[in-house]
C-alpha positions in Angstrom: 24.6 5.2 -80.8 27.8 4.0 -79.0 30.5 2.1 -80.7 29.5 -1.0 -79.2 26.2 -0.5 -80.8 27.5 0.0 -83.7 29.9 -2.9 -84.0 26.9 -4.9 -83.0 25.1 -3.3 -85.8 27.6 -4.1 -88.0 27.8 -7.9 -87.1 23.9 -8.4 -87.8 24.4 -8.1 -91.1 27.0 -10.9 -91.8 23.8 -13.6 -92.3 22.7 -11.7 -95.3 26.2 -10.8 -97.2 26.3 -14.4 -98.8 24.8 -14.3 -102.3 22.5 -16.6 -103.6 23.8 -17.8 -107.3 19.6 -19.1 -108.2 18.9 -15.8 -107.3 20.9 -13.7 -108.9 21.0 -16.1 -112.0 17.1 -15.4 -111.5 17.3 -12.0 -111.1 19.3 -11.6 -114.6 16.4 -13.5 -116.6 13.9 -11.3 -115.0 15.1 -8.0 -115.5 17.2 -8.4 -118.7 14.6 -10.5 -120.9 11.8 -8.3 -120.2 13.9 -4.8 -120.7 14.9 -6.6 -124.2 11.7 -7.5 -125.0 10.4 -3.9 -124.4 12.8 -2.4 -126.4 12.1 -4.5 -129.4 7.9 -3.7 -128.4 9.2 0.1 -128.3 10.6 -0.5 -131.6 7.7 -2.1 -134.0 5.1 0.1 -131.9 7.2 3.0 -133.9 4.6 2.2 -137.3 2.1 2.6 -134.9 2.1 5.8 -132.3 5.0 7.3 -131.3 2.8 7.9 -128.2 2.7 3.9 -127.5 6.4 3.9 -128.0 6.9 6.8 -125.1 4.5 4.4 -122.8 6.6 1.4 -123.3 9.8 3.4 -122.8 9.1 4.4 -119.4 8.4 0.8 -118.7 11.8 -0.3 -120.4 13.5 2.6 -118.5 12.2 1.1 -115.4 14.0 -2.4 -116.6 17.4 -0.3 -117.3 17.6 1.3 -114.1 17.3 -2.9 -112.3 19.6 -3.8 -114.8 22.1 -0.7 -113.3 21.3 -2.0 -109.8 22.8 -5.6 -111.2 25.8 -3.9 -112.2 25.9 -2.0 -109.1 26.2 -5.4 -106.9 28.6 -6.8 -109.2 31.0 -3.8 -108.7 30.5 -4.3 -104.8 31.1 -8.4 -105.4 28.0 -9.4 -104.2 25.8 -10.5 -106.5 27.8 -13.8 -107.0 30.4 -15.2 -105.1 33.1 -15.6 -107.6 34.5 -12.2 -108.3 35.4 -12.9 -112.0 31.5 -13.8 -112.2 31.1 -10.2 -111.2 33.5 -8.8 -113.3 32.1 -10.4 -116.4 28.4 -10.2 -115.6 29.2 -6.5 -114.3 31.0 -5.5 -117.6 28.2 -6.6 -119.7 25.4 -4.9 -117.6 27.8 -2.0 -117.6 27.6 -1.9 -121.5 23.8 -2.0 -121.2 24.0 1.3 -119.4 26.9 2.7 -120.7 28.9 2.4 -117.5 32.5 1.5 -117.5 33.1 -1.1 -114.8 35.9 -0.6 -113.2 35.9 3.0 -113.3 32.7 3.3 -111.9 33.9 0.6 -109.1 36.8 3.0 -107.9 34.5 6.0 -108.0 31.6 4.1 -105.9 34.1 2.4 -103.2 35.5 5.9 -102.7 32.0 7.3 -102.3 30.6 4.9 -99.6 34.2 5.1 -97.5 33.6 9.1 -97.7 29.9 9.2 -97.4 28.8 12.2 -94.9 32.5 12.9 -94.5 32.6 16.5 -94.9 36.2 16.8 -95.4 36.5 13.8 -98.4 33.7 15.6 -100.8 34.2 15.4 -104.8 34.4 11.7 -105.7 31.5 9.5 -106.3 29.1 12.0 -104.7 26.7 14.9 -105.8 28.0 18.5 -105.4 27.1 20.0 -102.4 28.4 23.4 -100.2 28.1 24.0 -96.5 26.1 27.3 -95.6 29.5 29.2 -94.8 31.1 27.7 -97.9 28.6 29.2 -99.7 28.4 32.3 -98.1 32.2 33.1 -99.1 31.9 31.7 -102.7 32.2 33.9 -105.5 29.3 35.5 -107.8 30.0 32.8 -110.4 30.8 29.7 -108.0 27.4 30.6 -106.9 25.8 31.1 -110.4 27.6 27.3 -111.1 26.4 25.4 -108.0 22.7 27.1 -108.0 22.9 25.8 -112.2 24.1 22.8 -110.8 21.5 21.8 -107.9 18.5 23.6 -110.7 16.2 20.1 -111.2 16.3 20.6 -114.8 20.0 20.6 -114.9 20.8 17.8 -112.3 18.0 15.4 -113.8 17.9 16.4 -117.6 21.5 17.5 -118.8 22.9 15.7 -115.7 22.8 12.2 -117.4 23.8 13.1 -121.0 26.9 14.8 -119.2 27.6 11.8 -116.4 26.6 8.7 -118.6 27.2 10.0 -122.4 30.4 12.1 -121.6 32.0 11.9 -118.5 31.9 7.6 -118.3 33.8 7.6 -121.3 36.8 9.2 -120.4 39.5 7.3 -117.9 39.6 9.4 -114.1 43.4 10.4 -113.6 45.5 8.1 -112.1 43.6 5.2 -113.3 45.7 1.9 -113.5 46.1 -0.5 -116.7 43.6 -2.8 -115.8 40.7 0.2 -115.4 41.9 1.8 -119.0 41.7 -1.3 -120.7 37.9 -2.0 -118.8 36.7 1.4 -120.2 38.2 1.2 -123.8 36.4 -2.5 -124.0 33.2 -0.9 -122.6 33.4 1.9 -125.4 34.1 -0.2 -128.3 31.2 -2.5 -127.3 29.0 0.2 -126.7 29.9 1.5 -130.4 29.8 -1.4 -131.7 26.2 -2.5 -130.3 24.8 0.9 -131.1 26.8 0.4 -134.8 24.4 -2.8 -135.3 21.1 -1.1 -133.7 21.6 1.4 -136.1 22.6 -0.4 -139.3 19.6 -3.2 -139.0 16.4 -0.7 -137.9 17.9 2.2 -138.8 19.4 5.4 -137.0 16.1 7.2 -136.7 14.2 4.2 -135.3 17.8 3.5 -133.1 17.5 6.9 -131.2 13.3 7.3 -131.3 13.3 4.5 -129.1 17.0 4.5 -127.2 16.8 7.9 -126.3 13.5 8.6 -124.2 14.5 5.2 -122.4 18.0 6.1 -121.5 16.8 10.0 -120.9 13.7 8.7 -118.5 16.2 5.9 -117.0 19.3 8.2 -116.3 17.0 11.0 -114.7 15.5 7.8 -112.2 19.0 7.2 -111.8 20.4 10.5 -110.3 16.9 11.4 -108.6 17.1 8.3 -106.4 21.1 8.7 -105.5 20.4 12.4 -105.3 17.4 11.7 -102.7 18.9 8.9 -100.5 21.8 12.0 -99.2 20.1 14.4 -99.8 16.8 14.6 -97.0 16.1 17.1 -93.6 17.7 16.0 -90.7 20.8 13.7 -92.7 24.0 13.4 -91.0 27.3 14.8 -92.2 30.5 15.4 -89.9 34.0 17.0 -90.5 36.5 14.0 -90.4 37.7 14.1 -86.8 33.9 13.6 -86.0 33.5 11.3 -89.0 31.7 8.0 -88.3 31.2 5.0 -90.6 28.1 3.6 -89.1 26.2 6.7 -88.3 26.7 8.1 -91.9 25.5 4.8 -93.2 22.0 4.9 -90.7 21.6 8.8 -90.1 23.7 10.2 -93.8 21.5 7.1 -95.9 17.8 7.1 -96.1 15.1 4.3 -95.8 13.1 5.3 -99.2 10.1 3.5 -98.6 8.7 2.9 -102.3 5.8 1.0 -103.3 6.2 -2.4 -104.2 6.1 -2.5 -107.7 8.4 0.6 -107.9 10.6 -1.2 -104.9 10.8 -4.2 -107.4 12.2 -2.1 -110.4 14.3 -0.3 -108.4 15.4 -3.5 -107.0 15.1 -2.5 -103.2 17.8 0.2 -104.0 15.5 2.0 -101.5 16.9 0.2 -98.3 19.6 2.4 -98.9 20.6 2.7 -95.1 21.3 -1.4 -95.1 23.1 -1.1 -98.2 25.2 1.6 -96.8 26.0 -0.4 -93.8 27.1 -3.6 -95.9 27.7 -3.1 -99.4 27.9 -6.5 -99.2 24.6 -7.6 -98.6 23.2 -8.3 -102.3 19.8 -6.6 -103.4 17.5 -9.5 -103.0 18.3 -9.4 -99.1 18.0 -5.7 -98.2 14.6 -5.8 -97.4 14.9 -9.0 -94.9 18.1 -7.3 -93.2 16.1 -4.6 -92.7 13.0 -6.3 -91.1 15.0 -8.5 -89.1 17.6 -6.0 -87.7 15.3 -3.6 -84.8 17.6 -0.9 -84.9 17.3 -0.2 -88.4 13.4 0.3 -88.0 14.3 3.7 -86.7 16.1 5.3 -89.8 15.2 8.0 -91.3 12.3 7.5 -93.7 10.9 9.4 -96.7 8.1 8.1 -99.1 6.8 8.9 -102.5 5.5 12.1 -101.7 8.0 13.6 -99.0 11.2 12.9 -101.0 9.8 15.8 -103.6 10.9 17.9 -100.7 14.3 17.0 -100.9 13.9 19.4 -104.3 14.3 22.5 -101.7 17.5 21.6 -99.7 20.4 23.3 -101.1 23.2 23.4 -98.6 24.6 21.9 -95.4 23.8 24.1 -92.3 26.9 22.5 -89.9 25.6 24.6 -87.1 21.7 23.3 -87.3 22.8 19.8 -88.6 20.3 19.5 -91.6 19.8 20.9 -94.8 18.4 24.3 -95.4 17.3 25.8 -99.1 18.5 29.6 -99.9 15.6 31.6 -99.1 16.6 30.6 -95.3 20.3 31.7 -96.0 18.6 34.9 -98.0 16.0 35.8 -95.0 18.8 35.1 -92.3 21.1 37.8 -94.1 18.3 40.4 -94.3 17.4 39.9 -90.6 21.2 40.4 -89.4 21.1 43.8 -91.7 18.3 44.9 -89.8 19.5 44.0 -86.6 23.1 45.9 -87.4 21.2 48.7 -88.6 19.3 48.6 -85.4 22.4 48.7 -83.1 24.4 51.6 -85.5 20.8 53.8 -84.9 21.4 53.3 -81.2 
């Protein structure tokens, strides 16, 4: 793609970055009603089956993770056009899933102006190693990063860690403002968990919170995790480093069914979103059909994306990612072939 192609690219999207307040407005009543009115389901179906409870977890998770995408447009101002409209609406959704606002706004902003960039790794983003970085780590840098890429790990602990642990601590460096957005979102996460707990009591608090946000935070990382993380993705050292290209080769096209497209509140058009950060959720799909170019992405489905599970690291010479039996059956071919060339 040249760079005129991709500043054209670029200026197709400017139609779709203007939010729509009915929409979003819309979009709120939709997705928060509903999760609240599963929770409280969840909750009386407890004197009933804990099974039923599970079922309508999963569909309350579902709920959270839209209410997270809400949150996630706020922190990129565009789900309204006022930004202290996205502040407020962005703190409260942050509180709902236990993200701090501001915090999490830094972290992102960093994340999509480093995307792909192999040389501006470790904020925002999912741990990953090149081939050669790997191959000159240590036993236990190896031993961390194969516990840290192991599904359980990534999808089970990873959310306990990220959402219960990590987001409640300020990053290093963090201004005034930031502290003071984190510290507000921890008392009122304590303080609405405090009354949850005090009128249905703790036990009936964490039989029905907890499956939701463990089923909700595990949605949460697979699909970020997936959207990077595919064959034939595009990353570059920074000299080679291109905005446009990491946001149409680096970002995928996760083509979900409709229902699950819904839920996940066309999170899935991750390439457009990459592109313009701008462009609010309720438009991805439309940029998408009405821009040619972006027809062409790269595209995973349902079923494919489980492949993503075997990628492990970054081949820089082959340009895609490759799992460690391929490092492991590349190393024993090499020994042959040096023990070959000594024996002649």
């Amino acid at each position: 793609m040249t760079k005129q192609k991709q500043i054209q690219l670029k200026k197709q999207m400017a139609p779709y970055e203007k939010s729509n307040t009915k929409e979003s407005v819309w979009q709120l009543i939709n997705t928060i009603l509903p999760f609240v009115g599963l929770w409280f389901l969840a909750y009386k179906s407890l004197s009933v089956s804990y099974i039923l409870t599970l079922i309508i977890a999963v569909f309350a998770a579902g709920f959270l993770v839209r209410i997270f995408i809400i949150f996630h447009d706020c922190c990129h101002h565009s789900f309204f056009k006022n930004r202290s409209a996205n502040k407020i609406i962005g703190t409260i959704t942050g509180i709902i899933t236990i993200f701090p606002y501001s915090q999490w706004q830094h972290d992102h902003s960093v994340h999509h102006a480093t995307s792909s960039n192999l040389d501006k790794r470790g904020v925002g983003d999912i741990w990953m190693l090149t081939v050669d970085e790997y191959m000159s780590a240590s036993a236990w840098q190896k031993i961390a990063y194969r516990l840290y890429r192991n599904p359980i790990i990534m999808f089970g602990l990873g959310p306990i860690y990220v959402f219960l642990i990590k987001n409640r601590f300020n990053r290093k460096g963090a201004r005034t403002k930031e502290r003071l957005n984190t510290y507000l979102t921890n008392i009122s996460i304590v303080v609405l968990y405090g009354l949850l707990c005090w009128g249905l009591g703790w036990e009936s608090f964490l039989l029905v919170q907890l499956p939701i946000f463990l089923i909700s935070g595990a949605a949460g990382i697979w699909l970020f995790y997936v959207q990077h993380t595919f064959e034939d993705s595009y990353f570059e050292e920074d000299a080679e480093w291109e905005y446009v290209k990491a946001a149409v080769e680096g970002s995928s096209f996760y083509k979900l069914p409709k229902p699950l497209q819904w839920i996940t509140g066309n999170i899935g058009y991750h390439h457009v979103h990459h592109l313009s950060p701008r462009v609010p959720n309720y438009k991805l799909e439309e940029a998408h059909n009405n821009t040619e170019p972006l027809k062409n992405v790269p595209t995973i489905t349902l079923s494919t994306s489980l492949q993503s599970l075997k990628f492990h690291l970054w081949d820089e010479k082959g340009k895609k990612f490759v799992a460690y039996k391929e490092i492991t059956n590349y190393l024993q071919h090499s020994k042959k072939s040096e023990m070959a060339s000594r024996l002649k």
